[in-house]
N, C-alpha and C positions, 0 to 999 in steps of 0.2 A: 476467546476470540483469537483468530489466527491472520495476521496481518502480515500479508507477502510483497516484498519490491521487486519487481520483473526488471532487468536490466543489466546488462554486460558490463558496470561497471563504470562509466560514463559519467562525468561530473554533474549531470542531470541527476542521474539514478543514485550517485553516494547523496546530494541534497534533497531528493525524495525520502530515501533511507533518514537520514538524519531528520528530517520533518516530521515523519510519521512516530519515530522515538519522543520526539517532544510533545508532540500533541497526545499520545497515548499518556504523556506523563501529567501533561496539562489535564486530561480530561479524569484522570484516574483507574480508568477501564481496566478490567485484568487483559491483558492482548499481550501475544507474544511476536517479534518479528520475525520473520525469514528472508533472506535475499536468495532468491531466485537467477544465476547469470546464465545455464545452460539455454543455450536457445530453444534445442526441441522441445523441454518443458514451459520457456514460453511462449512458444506457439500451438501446445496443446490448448493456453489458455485463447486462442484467436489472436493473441495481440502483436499488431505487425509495427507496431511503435512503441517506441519505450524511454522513458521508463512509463511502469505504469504500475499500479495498487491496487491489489486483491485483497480484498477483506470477506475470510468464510470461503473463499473460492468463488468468490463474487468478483468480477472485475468491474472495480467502482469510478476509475479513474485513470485516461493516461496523460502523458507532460510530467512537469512538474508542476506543482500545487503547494500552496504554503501553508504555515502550520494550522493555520483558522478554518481554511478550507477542509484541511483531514482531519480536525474532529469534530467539523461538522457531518461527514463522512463515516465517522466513530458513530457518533450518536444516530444516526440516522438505524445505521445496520442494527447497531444495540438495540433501537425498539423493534425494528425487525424485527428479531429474533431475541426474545427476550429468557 
C-alpha cells in the first residue's frame, strides 16, 4: 500500500503526515508514505485543497484528519483491494 500526503508543507500537511505514520503503525498494514509538495503533481491528482491523502492513487481524503480517521481509511482501502 502506497500512502501519499499532497501538500506544500503547511503545518496542516506535516500533521496529516505525521497522523497517517501513526495510524499505519497502529493498524499494522505494510504502507509506505510519500509527501507529495510539487504542486503540478498535486493537481494531477484534482486536488485544489490541501493537505489531502491518497491511498493507491485514490484520493480518499482532503483537511486534516486524525489518526482514527486514517485507519479507518487504511482499513477501508485494504479490503478494497485485498
Amino acid at each position: 500500500m502506497i500512502v501519499k500526503v499532497l501538500g506544500t508543507g503547511c503545518p496542516k500537511c506535516k500533521k496529516l503526515e505525521e497522523n497517517a505514520r501513526i495510524a499505519i503503525s497502529e493498524t499494522g498494514l505494510e504502507a509506505t508514505v510519500e509527501k507529495v509538495t510539487d504542486l503540478n503533481r498535486i493537481m494531477d491528482y484534482g486536488v485544489m485543497i490541501t493537505p489531502a491523502l491518497v491511498i493507491d492513487e485514490k484520493v480518499v481524503a482532503n483537511g486534516l484528519r486524525s489518526v482514527d480517521d486514517i485507519k479507518n481509511l487504511l482499513k477501508q482501502q485494504s479490503a478494497a483491494n485485498p
